[in-house]
C-alpha positions as CSV (number, residue, x, y, z in Angstrom):
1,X,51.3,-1.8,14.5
2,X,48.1,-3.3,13.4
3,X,44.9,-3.0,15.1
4,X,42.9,-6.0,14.5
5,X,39.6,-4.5,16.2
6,X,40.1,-1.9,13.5
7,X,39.7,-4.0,11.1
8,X,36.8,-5.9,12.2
9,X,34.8,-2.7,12.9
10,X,35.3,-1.9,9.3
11,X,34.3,-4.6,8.2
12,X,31.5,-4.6,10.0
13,X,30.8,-1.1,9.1
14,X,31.2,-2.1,5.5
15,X,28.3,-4.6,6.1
16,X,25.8,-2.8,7.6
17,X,26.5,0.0,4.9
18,X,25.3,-2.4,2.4
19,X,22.5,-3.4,4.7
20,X,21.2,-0.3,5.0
21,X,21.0,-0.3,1.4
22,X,18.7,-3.1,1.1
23,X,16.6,-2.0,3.7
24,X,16.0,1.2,1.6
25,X,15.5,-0.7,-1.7
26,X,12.9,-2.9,0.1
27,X,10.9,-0.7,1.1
28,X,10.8,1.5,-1.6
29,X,9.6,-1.7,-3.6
30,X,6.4,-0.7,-5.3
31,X,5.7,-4.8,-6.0
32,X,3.6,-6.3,-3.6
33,X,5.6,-9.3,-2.9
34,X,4.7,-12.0,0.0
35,X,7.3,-11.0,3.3
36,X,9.3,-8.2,1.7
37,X,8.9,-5.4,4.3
38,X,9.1,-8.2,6.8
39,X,12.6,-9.4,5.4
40,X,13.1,-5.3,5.5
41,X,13.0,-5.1,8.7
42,X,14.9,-8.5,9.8
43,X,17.8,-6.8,7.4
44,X,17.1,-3.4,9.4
45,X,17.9,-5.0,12.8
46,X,20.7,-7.0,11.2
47,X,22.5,-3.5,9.9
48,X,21.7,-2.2,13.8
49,X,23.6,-5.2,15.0
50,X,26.1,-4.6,12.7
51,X,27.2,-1.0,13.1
52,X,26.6,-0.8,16.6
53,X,29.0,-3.8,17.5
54,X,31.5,-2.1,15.2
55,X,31.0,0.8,17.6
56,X,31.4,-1.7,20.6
57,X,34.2,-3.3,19.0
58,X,36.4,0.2,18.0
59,X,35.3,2.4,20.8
60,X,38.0,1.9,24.2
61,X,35.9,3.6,26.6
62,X,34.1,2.1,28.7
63,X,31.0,4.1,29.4
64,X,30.6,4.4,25.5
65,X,31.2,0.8,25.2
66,X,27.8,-0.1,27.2
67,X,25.9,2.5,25.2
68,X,26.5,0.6,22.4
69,X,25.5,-2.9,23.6
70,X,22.2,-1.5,24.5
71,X,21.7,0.1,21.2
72,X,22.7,-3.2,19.6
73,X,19.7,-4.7,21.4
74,X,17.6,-2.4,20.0
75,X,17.4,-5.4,17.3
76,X,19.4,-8.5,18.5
77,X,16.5,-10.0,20.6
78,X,13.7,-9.6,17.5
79,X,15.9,-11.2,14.9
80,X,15.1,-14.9,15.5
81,X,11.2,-14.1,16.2
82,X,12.2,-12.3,12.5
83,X,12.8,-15.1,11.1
84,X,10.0,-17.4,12.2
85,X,7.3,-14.9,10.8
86,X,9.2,-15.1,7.4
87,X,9.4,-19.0,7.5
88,X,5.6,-18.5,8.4
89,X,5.4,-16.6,5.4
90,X,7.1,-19.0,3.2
91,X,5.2,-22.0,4.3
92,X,1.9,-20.4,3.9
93,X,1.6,-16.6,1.9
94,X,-2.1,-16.4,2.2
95,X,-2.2,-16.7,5.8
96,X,-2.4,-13.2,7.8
97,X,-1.2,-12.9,10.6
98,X,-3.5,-11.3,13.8
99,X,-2.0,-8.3,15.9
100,X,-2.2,-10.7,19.4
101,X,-0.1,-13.2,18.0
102,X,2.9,-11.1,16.8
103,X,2.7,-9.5,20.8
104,X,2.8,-12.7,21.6
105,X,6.0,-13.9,19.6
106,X,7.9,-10.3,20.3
107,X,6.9,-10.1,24.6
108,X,10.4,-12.1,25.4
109,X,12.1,-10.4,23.2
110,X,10.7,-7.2,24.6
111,X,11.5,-8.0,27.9
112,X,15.4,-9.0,27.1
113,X,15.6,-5.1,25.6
114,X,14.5,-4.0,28.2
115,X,16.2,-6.0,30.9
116,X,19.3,-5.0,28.8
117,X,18.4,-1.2,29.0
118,X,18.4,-1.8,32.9
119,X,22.0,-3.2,33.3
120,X,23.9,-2.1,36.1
121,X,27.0,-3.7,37.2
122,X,26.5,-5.7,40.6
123,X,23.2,-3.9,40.6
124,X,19.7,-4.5,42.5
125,X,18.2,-7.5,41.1
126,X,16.0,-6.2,38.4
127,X,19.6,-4.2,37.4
128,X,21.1,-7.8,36.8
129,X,18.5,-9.9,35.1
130,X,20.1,-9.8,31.4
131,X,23.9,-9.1,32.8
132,X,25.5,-9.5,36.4
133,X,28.1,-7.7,36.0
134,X,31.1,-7.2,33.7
135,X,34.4,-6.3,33.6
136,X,37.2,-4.5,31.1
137,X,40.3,-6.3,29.5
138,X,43.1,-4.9,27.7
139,X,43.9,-7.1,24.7
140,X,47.6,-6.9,23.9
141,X,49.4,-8.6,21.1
142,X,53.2,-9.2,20.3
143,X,52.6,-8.2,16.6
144,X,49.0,-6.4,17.2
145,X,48.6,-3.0,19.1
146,X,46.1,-4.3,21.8
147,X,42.5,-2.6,22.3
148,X,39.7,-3.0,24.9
149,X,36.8,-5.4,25.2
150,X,34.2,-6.0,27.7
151,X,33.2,-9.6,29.2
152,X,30.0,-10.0,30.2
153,X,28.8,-12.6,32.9
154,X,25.5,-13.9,32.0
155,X,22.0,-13.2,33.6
156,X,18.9,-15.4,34.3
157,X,17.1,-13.5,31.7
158,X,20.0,-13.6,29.0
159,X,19.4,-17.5,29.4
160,X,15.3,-17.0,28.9
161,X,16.1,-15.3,25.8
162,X,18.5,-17.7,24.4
163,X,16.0,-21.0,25.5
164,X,13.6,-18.9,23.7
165,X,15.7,-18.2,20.6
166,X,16.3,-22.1,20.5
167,X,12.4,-23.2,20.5
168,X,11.7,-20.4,18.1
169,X,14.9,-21.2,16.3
170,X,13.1,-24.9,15.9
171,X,10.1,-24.3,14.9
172,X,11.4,-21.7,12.0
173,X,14.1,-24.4,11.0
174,X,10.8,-26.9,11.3
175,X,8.7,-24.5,8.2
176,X,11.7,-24.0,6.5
177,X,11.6,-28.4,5.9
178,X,8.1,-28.8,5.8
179,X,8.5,-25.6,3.0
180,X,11.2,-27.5,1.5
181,X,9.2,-31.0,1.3
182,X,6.1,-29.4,-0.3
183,X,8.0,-27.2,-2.5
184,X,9.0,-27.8,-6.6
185,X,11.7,-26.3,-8.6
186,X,13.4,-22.9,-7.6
187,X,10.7,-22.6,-4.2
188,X,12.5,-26.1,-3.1
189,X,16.0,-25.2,-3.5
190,X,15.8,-22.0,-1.6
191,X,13.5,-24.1,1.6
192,X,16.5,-25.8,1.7
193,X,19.0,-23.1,2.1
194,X,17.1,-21.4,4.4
195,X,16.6,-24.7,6.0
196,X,20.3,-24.8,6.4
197,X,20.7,-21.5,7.6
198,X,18.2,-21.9,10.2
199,X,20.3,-24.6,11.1
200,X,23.6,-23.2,11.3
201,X,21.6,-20.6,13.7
202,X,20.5,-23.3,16.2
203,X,23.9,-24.5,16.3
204,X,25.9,-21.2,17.1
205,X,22.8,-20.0,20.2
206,X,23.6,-23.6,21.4
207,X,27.3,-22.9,21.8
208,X,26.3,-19.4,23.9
209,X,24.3,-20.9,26.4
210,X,27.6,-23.2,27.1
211,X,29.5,-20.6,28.3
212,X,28.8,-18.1,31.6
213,X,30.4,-15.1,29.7
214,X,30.4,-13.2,27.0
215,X,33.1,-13.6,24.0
216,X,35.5,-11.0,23.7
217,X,35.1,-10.7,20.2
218,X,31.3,-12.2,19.2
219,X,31.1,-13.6,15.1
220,X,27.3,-13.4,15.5
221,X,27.2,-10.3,13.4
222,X,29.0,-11.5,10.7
223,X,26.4,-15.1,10.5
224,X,23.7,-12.8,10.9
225,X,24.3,-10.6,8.1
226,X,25.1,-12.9,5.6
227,X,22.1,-14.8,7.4
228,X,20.0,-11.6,6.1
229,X,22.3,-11.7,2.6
230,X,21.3,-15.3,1.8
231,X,17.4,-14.8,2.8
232,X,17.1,-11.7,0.4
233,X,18.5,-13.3,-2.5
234,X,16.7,-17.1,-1.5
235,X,13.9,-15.6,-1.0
236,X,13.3,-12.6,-3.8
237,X,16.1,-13.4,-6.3
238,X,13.8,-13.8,-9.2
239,X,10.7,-12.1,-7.9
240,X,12.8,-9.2,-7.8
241,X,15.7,-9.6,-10.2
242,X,14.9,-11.4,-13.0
243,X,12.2,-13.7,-14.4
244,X,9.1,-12.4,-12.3
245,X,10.0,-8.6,-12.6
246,X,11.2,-8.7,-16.4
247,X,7.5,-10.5,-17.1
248,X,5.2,-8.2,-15.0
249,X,7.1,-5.4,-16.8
250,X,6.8,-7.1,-20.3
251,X,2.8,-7.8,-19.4
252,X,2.5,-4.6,-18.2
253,X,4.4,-2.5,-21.2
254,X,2.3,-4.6,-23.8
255,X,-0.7,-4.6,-22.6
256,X,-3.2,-4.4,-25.3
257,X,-5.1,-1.8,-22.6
258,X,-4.2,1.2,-21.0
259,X,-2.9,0.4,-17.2
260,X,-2.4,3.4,-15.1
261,X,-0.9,3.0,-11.6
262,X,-1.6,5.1,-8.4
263,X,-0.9,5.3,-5.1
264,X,-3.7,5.1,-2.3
265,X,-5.1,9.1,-2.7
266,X,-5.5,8.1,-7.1
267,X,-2.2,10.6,-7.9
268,X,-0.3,8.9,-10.8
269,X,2.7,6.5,-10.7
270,X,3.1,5.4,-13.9
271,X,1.8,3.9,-16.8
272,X,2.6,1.7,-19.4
273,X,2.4,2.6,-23.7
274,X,-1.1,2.5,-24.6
275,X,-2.0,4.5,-21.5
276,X,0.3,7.3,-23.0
277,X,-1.2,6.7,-26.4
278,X,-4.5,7.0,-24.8
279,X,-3.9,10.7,-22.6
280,X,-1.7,11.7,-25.7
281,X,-1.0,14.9,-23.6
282,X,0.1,13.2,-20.6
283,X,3.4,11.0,-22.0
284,X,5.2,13.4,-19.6
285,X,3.1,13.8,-16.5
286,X,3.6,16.0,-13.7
287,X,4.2,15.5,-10.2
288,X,0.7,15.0,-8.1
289,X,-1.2,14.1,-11.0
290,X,-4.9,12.8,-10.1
291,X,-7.0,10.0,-11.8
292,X,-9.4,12.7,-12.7
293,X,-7.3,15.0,-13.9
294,X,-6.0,12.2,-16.4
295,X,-9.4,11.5,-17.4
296,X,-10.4,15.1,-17.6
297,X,-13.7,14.4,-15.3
298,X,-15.9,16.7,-13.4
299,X,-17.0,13.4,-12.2
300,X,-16.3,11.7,-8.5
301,X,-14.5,8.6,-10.9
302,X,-12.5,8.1,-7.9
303,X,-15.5,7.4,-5.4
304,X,-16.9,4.7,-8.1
305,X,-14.0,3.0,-8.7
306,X,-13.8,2.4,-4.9
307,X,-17.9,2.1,-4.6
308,X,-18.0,-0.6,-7.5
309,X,-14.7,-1.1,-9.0
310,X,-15.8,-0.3,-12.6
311,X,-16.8,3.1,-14.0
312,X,-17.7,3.9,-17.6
313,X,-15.9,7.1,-18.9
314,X,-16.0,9.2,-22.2
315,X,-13.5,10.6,-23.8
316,X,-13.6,12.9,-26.6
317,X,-10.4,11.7,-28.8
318,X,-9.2,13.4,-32.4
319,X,-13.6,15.0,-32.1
320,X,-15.0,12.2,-31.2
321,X,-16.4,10.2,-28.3
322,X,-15.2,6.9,-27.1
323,X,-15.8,4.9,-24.5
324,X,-14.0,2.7,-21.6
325,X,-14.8,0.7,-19.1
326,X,-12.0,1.6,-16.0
327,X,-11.9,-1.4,-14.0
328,X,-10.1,-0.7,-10.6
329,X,-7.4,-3.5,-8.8
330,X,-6.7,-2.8,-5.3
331,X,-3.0,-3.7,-4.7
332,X,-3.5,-4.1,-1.6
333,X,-0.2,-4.9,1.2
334,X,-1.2,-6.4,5.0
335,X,1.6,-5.3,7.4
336,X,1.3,-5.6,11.6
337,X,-2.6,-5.4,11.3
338,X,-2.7,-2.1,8.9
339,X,-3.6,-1.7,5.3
340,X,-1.5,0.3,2.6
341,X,-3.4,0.2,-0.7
342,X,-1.9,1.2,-4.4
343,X,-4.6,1.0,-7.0
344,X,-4.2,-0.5,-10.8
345,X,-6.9,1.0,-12.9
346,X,-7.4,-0.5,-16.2
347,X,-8.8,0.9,-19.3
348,X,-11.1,-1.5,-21.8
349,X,-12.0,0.2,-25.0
350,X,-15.9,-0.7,-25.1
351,X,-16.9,2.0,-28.2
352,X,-18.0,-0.7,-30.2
353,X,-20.1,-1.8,-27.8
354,X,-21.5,1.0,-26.5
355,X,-21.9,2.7,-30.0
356,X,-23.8,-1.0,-30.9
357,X,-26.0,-0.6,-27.6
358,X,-26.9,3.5,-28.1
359,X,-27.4,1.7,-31.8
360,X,-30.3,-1.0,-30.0
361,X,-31.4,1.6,-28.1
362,X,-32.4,4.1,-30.7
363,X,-34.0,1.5,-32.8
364,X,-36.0,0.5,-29.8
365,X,-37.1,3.9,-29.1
366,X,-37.2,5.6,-32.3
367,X,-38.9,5.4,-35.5
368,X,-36.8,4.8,-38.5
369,X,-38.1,6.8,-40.6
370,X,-39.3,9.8,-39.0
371,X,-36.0,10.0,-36.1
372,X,-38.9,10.8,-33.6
373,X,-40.0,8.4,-30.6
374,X,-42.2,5.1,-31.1
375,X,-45.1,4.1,-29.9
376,X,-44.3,1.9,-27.3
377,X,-41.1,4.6,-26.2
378,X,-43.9,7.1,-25.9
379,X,-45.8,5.5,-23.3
380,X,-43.1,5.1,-21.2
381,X,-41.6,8.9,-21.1
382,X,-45.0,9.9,-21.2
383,X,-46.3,7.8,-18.2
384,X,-43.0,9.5,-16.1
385,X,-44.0,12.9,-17.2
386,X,-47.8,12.5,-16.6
387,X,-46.8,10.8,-12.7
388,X,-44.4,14.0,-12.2
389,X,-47.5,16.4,-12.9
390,X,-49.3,15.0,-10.7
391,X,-47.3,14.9,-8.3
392,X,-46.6,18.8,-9.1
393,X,-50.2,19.9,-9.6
394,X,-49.2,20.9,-13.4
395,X,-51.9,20.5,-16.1
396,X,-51.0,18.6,-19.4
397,X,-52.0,18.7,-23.3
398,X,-52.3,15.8,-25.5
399,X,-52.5,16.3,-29.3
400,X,-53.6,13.3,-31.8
401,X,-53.5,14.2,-35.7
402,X,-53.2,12.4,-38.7
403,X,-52.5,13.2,-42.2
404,X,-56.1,13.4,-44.8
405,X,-56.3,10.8,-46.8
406,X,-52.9,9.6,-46.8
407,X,-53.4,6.5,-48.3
408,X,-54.2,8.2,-52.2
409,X,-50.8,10.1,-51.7
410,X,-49.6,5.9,-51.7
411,X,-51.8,4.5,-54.2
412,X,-51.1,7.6,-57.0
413,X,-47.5,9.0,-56.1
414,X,-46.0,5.5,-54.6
415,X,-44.8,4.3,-51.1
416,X,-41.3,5.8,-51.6
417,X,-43.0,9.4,-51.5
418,X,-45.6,8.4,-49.0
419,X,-42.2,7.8,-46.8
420,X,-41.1,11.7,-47.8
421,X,-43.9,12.7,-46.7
422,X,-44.0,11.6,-43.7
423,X,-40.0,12.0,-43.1
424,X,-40.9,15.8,-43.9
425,X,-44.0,16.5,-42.6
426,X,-42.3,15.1,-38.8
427,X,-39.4,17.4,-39.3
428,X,-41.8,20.4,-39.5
429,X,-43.9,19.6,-36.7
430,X,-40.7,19.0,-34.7
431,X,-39.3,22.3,-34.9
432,X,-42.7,24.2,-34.3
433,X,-43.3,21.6,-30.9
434,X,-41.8,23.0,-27.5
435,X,-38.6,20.3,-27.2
436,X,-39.9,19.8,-23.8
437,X,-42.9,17.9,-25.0
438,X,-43.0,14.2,-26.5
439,X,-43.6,13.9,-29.8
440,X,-43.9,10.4,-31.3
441,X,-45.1,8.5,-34.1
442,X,-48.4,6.8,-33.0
443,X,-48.9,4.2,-36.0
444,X,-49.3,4.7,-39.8
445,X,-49.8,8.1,-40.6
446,X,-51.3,9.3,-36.7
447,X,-49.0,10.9,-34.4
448,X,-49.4,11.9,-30.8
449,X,-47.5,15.0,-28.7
450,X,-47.8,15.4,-24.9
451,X,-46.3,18.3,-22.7
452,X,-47.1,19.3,-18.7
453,X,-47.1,22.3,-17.2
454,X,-48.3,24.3,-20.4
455,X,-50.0,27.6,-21.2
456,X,-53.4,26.4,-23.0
457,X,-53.0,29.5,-25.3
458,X,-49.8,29.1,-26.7
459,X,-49.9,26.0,-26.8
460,X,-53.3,26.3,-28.9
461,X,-51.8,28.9,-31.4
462,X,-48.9,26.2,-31.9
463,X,-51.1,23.9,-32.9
464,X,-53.6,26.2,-35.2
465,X,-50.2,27.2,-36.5
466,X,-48.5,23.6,-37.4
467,X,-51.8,22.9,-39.2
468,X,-51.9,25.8,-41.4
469,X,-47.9,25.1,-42.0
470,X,-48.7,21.6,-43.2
471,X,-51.4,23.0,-45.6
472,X,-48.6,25.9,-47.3
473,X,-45.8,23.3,-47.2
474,X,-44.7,22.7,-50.9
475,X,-44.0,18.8,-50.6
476,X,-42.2,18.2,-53.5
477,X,-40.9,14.5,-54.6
478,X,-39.4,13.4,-57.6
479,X,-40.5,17.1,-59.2
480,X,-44.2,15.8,-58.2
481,X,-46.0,18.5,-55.6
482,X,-48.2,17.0,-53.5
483,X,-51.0,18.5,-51.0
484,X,-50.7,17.1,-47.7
485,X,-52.8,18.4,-45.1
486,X,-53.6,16.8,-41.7
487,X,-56.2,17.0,-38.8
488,X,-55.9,17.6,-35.5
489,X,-57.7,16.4,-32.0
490,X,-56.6,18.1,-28.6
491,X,-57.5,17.0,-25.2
492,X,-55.9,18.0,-21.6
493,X,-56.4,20.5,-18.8
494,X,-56.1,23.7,-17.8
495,X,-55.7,23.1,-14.2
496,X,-54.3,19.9,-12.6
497,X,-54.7,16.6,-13.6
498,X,-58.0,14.8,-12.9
499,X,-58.4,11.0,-15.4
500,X,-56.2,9.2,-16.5
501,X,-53.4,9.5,-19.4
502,X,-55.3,6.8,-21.5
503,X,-58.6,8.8,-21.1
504,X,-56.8,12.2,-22.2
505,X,-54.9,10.2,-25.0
506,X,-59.0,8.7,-25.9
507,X,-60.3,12.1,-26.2
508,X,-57.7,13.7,-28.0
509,X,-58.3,10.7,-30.6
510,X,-62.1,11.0,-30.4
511,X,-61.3,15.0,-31.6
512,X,-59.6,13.9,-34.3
513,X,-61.7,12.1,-35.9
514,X,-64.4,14.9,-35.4
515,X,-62.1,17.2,-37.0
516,X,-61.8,14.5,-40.1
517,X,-65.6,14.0,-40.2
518,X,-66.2,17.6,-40.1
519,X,-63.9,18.2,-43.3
520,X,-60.2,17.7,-42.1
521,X,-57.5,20.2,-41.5
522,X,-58.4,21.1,-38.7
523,X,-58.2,20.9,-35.0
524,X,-60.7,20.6,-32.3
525,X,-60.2,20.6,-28.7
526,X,-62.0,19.3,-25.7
527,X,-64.4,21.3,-23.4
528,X,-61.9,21.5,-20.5
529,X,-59.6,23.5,-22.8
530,X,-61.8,25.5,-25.4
């Protein structure tokens, strides 16, 4: 013969298989949609509620039979305070909601499990507050095999809950209207299924409170689940099935810029084409692969992007450098007061830019000609360098020369090879200068070098040295040799510093010209360092 409560209990079983299921998928979501762990967990207690009466319903002993009720209430007394917060979260998805008021919303509900958990059969009066006592039928049919249910009679705190379930039960079915009324196009059609729904719940908790006992078979299960069925779907049908989904995934696939996305400790989740295109040796990336690791940085790029949001990185692509701008997007999902953040980082090709600005910048701190510092770039590295030596006690060399008579090399070979000349003559002294120093190009045909923290002596035979070098050098344009000598005035210290950089830079320029009145190609030095 048939057993009907067989058939129910698979069935139910059945249900809260496939509820189970969507609780898994929802939380394993990596989109950061408004109320979709909270509409995982109102499914969660749904699929408790559903298995666990199934267990009520095929189990025929009695002990085994209360077990189960309280294990059903594990979730039965949170799902309309469920379903308020999501019609909350409908009506208004900005809006967080504080720690104090969800212990406000779940302390009844608490209360009813544990009043539940308490039940004793003709108990002490805290044993009887949810149920007073209950008693075991035998179900018998003429065509159906019978099986056992339990009817409950009804506590005081059974009745709290369910006036309780009724306000919140109003209120919810209240958002879901006002949702409805203020909504446009797909939002409005699904307020006003949920609107229904909530509905159809105040309806069925009104016929409980009617009656002093418990049904001996209870449909709630079944009107809850597909309750939970019709909210997943109303509420994330196209968020998570089709339009929304299929255009994040197009936006994010076709980006024009790379897009790499982590979780919360920066290891790798995916990433769309360009990104691949990008890390050429990453299109199949391992497990627990790191932001920096991607980027092949030494560099804390993790610690900036979370300091600033934006980090400049170089890459060095097919031999050459290029350059991106990694702007960082906190995804960022508020649950019961805590934070769990994903990050989007996203990479904007800036070479051009920067390769236009290092452009500006060398053309505002070199000379064109002679690929040495300016005047004006000269002041500036030199006034750092001059404050550090004093600072350290170092002493300091300033040297001032200029090539003799320059301006006949112009008026008989012509400004082309004056430029040679001087394109040449900067090369030499470059490579004979310590590359600590600063070597610039003063104005004209004068140039100045500084260096701290010298040896007087060396740096003496260097310069004796660069002077006779200019002399032997065969400058040679357009098959023309020309004799290019220049003069040389040195100032500085031996010990530490004691005027200013101007009056060293004055002196050093007041020995040059000595040296050029005195016959030229030549150097002379100050007192302090003779």
């Amino acid at each position: 013969m048939m057993r009907y409560d067989f058939i129910i209990a698979i069935s139910l079983f059945v249900i809260a298989s496939f509820l189970f299921i969507g609780v898994i998928y929802l939380f394993t979501r990596k989109e950061q949609l408004s109320g979709l762990k909270l509409t995982g967990i109102f499914v969660l207690a749904n699929a408790i509620f559903a298995a666990f009466y199934a267990a009520f319903i095929l189990n025929d002993f009695e002990v085994q039979k209360l077990l189960f009720n309280h294990i059903q209430h594990l979730a039965i007394p949170y799902l309309t305070t469920l379903w308020f917060l999501i019609s909350l979260r409908l009506l208004n998805r900005q809006r967080k909601i504080k720690v104090t008021y969800y212990l406000f919303l779940f302390f009844i509900p608490f209360l009813t499990m544990i009043s539940n958990f308490l039940y004793v059969s003709n108990g002490q009066w805290f044993q009887t507050l949810y149920y007073t006592s209950h008693e075991m039928i035998a179900y018998h049919g003429v065509h159906w095999e019978g099986y056992n249910v339990i009817i409950y009679q009804k506590g005081l705190m059974y009745y709290i809950q369910a006036g309780f379930n009724l306000f919140v039960l109003g209120l919810t079915t209240f958002n879901f209207y006002s949702s409805y009324r203020r909504s446009v196009f797909l939002a409005k059609s699904r307020s006003f299924i949920l609107f229904i729904i909530s509905f159809i719940g105040f309806g069925l908790i009104t016929t409980q409170v009617i009656s002093r006992e418990s049904s001996p078979i209870d449909t709630t299960p079944y009107f809850t689940s597909l309750f939970a069925f019709v909210l997943f779907f109303a509420l994330f049908h196209y968020e998570l099935f089709d339009l929304v989904p299929k255009a994040y995934q197009l936006i994010f696939e076709k980006s024009l810029s790379p897009i790499v996305i982590m979780d919360e400790t920066f290891t790798l989740v995916s990433m769309n084409e360009k990104a691949k295109e990008l890390f050429i040796n990453q299109k199949e990336y391992p497990h627990g692969l790191k932001l920096g690791d991607l980027c092949g940085s030494d560099e804390p790029i993790c610690d900036e992007l979370l300091k600033n949001h934006h980090h400049e990185i170089t890459l060095l692509i097919e031999g050459k450098n290029k350059y991106y701008s990694v702007e960082l997007q906190v995804l960022a999902n508020h649950f019961l007061g805590q934070v769990n953040n994903g990050y989007c980082a996203i990479f904007y090709d800036i070479t051009l830019q920067k390769e236009e600005f290092i452009k500006m910048e060398r053309m505002a701190s070199y000379d064109s000609l002679t690929n040495i510092y300016n005047r004006r770039y000269f002041y500036r590295l030199a006034t750092e360098a001059f404050d550090l030596a004093q600072i350290e006690h170092k002493n300091l060399v300033v040297v001032m020369f200029d090539l003799d008579d320059f301006k006949v090399v112009n008026d008989i070979y012509g400004h082309q090879a004056g430029d040679y000349v001087l394109e040449e003559m900067a090369l030499i002294v470059s490579q004979k200068f310590n590359s600590n120093g600063i070597f610039a190009r003063y104005g004209g045909e004068e140039f100045v070098y500084m260096q701290t923290g010298v040896n007087i002596s060396e740096i003496k035979n260097t310069i004796l040295e660069i002077c006779e070098a200019l002399a032997n050098h065969p400058f040679v344009f357009a098959n023309r040799k020309m004799k290019i000598t220049a003069s040389f005035g040195v100032s500085g210290t031996k010990k530490a510093i004691k005027k200013s950089l101007d009056t060293y830079i004055k002196e050093a320029d007041d020995m040059l010209y000595c040296a050029k009145g005195n016959g030229k190609n030549q150097v002379f030095f100050t007192k302090e360092i003779q």
